[in-house]
C-alpha positions as CSV (number, residue, x, y, z in Angstrom):
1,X,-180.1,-202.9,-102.6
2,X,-180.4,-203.2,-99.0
3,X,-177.3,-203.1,-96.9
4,X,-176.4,-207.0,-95.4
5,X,-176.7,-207.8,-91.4
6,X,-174.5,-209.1,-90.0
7,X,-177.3,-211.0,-87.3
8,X,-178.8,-213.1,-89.8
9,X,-180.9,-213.0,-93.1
10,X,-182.0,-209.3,-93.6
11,X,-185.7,-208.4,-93.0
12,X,-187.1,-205.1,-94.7
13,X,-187.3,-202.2,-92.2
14,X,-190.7,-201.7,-91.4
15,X,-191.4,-200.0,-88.7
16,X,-194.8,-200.6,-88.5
17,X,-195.0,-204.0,-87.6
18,X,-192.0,-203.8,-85.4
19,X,-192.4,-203.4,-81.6
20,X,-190.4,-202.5,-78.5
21,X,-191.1,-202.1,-75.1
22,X,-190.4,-198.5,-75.5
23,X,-191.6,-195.2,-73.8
24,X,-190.8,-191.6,-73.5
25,X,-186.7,-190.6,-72.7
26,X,-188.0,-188.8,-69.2
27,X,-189.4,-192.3,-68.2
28,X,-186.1,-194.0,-69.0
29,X,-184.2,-190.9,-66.9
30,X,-186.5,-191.5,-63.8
31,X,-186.2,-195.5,-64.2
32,X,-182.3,-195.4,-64.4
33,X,-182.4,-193.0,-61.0
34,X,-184.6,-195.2,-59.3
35,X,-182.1,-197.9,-60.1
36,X,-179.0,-195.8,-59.3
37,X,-181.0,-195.1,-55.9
38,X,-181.7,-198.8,-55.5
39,X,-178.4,-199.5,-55.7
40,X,-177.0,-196.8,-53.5
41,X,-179.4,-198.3,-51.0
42,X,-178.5,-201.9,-51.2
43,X,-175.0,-201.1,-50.6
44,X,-175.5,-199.1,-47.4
45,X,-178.0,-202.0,-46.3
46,X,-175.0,-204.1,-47.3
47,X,-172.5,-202.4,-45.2
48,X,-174.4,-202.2,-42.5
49,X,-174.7,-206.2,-42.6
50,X,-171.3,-207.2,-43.2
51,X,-170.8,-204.9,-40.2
52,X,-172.5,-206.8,-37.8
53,X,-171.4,-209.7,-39.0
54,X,-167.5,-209.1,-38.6
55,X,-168.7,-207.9,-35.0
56,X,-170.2,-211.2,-34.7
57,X,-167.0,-213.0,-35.8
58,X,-168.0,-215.1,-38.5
59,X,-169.1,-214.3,-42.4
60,X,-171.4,-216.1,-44.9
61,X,-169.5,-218.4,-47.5
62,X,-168.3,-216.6,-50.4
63,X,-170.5,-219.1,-52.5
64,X,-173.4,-219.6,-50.3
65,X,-176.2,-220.4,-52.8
66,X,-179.9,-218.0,-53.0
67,X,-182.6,-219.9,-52.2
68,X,-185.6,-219.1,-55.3
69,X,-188.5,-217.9,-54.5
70,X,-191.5,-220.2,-55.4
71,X,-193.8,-219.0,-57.9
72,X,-191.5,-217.6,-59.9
73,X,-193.1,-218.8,-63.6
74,X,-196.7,-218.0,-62.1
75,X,-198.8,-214.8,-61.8
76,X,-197.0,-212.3,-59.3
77,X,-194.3,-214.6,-57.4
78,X,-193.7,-212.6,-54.9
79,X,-190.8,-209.7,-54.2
80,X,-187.9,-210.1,-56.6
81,X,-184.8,-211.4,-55.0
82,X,-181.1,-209.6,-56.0
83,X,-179.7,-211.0,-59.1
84,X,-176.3,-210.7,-60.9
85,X,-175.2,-207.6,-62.8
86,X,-172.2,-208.3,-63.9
87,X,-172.5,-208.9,-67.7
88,X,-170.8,-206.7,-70.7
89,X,-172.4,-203.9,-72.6
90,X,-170.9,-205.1,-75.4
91,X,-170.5,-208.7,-77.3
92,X,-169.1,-209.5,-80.4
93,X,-172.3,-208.6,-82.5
94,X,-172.0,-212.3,-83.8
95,X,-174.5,-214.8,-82.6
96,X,-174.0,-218.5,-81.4
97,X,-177.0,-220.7,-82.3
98,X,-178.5,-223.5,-79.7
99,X,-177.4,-227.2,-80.9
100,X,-180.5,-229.6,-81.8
101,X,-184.4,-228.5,-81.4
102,X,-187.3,-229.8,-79.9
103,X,-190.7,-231.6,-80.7
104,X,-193.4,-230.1,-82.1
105,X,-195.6,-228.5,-79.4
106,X,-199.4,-226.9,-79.9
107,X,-202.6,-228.8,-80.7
108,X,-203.4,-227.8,-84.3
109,X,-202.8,-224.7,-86.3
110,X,-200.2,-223.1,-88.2
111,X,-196.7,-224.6,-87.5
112,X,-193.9,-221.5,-86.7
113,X,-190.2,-223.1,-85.8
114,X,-187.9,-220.9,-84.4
115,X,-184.5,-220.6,-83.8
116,X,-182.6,-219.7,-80.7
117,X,-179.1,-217.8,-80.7
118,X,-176.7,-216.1,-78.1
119,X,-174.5,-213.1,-79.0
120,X,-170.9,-214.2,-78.4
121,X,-168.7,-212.8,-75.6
122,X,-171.7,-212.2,-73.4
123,X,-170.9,-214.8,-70.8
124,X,-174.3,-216.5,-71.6
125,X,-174.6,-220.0,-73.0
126,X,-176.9,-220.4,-75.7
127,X,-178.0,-224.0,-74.7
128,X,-179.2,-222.8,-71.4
129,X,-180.8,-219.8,-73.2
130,X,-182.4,-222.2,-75.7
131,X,-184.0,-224.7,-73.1
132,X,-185.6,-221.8,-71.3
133,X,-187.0,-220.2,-74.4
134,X,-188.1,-223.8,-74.8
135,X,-190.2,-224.2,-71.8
136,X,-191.7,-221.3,-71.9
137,X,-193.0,-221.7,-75.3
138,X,-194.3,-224.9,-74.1
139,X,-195.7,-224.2,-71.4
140,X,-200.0,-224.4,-71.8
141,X,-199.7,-221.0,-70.2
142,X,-198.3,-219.6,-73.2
143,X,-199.5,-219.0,-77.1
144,X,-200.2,-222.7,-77.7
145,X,-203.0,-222.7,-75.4
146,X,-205.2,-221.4,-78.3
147,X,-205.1,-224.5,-79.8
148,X,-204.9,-223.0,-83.2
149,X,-201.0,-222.6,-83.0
150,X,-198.0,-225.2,-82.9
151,X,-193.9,-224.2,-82.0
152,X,-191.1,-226.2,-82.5
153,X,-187.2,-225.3,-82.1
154,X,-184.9,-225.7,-85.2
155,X,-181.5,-225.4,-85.6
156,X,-180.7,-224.6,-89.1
157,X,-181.8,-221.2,-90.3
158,X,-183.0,-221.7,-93.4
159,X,-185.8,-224.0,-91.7
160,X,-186.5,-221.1,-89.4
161,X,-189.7,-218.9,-89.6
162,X,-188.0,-216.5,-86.7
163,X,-185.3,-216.1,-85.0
164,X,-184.7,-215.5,-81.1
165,X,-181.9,-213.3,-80.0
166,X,-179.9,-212.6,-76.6
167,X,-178.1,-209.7,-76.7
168,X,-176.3,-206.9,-75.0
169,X,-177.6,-203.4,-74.6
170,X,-175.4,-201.9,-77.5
171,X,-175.5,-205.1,-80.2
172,X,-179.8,-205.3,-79.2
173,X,-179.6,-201.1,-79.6
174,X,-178.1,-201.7,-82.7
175,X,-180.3,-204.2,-83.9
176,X,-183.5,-202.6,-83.2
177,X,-182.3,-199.6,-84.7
178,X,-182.2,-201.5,-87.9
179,X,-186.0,-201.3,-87.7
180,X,-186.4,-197.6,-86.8
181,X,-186.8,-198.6,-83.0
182,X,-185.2,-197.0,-80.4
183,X,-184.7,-198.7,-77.2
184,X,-181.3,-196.5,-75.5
185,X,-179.7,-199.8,-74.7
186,X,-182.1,-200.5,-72.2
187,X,-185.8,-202.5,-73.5
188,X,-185.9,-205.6,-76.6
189,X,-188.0,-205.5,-79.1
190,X,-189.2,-207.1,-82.0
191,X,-188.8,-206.8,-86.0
192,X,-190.1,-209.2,-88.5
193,X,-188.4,-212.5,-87.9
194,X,-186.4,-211.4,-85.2
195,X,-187.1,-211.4,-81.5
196,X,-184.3,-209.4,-79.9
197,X,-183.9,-210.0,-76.1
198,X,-181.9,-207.6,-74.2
199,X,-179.2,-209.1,-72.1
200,X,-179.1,-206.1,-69.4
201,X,-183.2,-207.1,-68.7
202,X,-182.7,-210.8,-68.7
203,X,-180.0,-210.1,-66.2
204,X,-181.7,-207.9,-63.9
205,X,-185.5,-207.3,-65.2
206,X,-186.7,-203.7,-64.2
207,X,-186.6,-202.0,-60.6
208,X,-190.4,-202.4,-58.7
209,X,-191.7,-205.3,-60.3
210,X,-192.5,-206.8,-57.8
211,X,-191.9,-210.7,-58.9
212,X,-188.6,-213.2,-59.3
213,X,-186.2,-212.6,-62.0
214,X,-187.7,-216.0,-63.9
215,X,-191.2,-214.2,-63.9
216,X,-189.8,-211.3,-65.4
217,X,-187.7,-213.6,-68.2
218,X,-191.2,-215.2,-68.7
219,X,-192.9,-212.3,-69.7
220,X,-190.6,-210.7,-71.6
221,X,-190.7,-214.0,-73.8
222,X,-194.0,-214.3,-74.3
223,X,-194.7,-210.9,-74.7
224,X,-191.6,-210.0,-77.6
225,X,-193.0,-213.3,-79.2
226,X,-196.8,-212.1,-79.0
227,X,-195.4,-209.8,-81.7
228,X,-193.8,-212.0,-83.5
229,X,-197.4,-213.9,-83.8
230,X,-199.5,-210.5,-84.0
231,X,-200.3,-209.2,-81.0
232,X,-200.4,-205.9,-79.9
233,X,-199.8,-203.6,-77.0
234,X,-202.4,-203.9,-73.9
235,X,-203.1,-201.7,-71.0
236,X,-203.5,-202.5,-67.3
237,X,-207.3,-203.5,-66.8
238,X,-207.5,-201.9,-63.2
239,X,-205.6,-201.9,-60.1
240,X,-204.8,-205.2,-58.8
241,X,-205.7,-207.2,-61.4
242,X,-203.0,-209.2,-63.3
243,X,-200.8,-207.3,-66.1
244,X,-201.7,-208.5,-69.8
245,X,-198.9,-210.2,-71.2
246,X,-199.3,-207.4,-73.9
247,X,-198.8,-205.2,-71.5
248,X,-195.3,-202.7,-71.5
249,X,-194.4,-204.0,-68.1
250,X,-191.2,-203.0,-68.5
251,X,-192.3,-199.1,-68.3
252,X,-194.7,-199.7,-65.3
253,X,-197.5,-202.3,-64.2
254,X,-199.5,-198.7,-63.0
255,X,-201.5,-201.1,-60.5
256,X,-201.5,-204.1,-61.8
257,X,-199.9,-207.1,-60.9
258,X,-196.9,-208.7,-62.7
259,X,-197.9,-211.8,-65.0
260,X,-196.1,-213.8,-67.7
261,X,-198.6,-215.4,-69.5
262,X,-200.8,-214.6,-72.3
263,X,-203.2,-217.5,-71.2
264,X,-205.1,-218.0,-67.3
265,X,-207.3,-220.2,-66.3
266,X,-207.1,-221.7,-69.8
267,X,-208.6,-218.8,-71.3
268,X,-206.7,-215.7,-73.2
269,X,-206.3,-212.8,-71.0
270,X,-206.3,-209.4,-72.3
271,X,-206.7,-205.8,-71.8
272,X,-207.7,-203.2,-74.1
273,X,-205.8,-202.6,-77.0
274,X,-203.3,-199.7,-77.0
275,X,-203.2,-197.2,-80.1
């Protein structure tokens, strides 16, 4: 009899049609340093600012507002802009669902409904979680653009074909690991019925992608549920060019460009399968 989770109906571990944006521990090790010398490097940078600016006599407000950079849903976006990192490691490893649900969006084609929930105590509110899920999923960038596939948000579970998941590094860890996937607190992944998103990469994305935080929330949407709906892992068709949506951008866009959507130009983009 298998052991009852507490995230939701149980799925059967199988970890062959679960996915993760996963690689090799030494890749993790130089990410993290990179980001530890990021960091080291934005506070010196930050020093040195606040420095001249007491010189100058006068200070930024406390709440002064960043400006977004435009493009931030499309292909590249330009260079990422600082974002928050103050969330917890660590929720309650029980999950608030979104209120209501949405339309039915898609052409023709298999209906899947989905549900969207928030891990509690993570200082996230699973309404706003829920509206951005939604609008990626509608957008005609995304998996409806094949016209042989409909979405729609539900609330109740039962009426739910997969579920949609924000949470921290050790509850996601934990989950994944339900699957046999191991993710060190740091990627999401996806088992059957369950797309896990990771709260530490919806807060920050990954150092040296080279696009807005929202692109980075984009893609990690579409490409968590591109497993959900069958699709596989990608690689980079050449330097330069956009980055599947298949793609493990997470680990690397090794030349090419960051992108969110499965669909361009109306027409799927793809690279070569990954064994």
């Amino acid at each position: 009899m298998m052991p009852s989770s507490p995230y939701g109906p149980p799925e059967p571990p199988d970890p062959s049609v679960g996915s993760a944006d996963e690689g090799v521990r030494p890749t993790l090790t130089r990410m993290r340093r990179r980001r530890r010398r990021a960091v080291l490097l934005g506070l010196l940078v930050l020093a040195t600012a606040v420095g001249v600016t007491v010189a100058r006599g006068g200070e930024e407000p406390a709440d002064a507002p960043v400006t977004p950079t435009d493009g931030g849903m499309g292909v590249g976006g330009g260079a990422a802009h600082p974002v928050p990192s103050d969330y917890p490691s660590v929720g309650a490893g029980r999950f608030t669902a979104a209120d209501g649900g949405t339309v039915v969006h898609g052409e023709d084609g298999p209906l899947r409904r989905y549900r969207v929930v928030v891990e509690r105590d993570s200082g996230q509110d699973a309404d706003a979680f829920a509206a951005r899920v939604d609008e990626v999923l509608a957008d005609p960038r995304s998996w409806i653009a094949s016209g042989e596939l409909r979405v729609q948000r539900v609330a109740d579970a039962r009426a739910a074909d997969f579920t949609i998941y924000l949470a921290t590094p050790v509850t996601s860890e934990r989950m994944c690991a339900e699957g046999g996937l191991t993710t060190e607190r740091y990627t999401s992944c996806r088992l059957p019925g369950r797309v896990i998103i990771n709260l530490a990469r919806w807060q920050e994305a990954v150092p040296d992608y080279g696009a807005p935080l929202e692109t980075y929330r984009t893609y990690v949407i579409n490409h968590e549920v591109g497993h959900e709906f069958g699709a596989e892992h990608e690689a980079c068709p050449g330097p330069g060019e956009p980055a599947p949506v298949m793609q493990q951008q997470t680990y690397g866009l090794h030349g090419c460009v960051a992108n969110a959507w499965p669909y361009l130009d109306g027409r799927r983009y793809a690279g070569d399968i990954v064994p």
